[in-house]
C-alpha positions in Angstrom: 16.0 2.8 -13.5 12.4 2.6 -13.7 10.1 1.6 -10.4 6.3 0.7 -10.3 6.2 -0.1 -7.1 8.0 0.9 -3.7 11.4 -0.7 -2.5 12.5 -1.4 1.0 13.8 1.9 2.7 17.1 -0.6 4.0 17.8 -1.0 0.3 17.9 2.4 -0.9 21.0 3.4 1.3 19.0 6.3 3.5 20.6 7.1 7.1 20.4 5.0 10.0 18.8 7.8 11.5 16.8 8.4 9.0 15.6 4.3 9.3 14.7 4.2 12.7 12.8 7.4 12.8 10.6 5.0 9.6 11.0 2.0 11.8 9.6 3.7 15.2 6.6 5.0 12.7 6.5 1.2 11.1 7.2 2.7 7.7 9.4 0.0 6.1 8.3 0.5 2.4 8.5 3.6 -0.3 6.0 4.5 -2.4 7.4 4.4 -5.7 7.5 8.0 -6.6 10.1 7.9 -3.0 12.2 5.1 -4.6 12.2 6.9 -8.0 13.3 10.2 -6.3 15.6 9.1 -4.2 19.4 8.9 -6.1 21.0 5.2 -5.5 23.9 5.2 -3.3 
């Protein structure tokens, strides 16, 4: 899977933890390097 650009954080099956610590930050979107690194769930 190829990605040029980011992807949702909620779509790329990280904690809930790890979500709300992005959310309280208002991070919601990967870069893509982050969505390309990241292994699907």
């Amino acid at each position: 899977m190829e990605f040029t650009q980011g992807a949702p954080f909620d779509t790329l099956g990280v904690s809930e933890e790890m979500l709300k610590a992005l959310e309280k930050r208002n991070i919601t979107q990967s870069t893509p390097v982050q969505a390309g690194c990241i292994p699907p769930c």
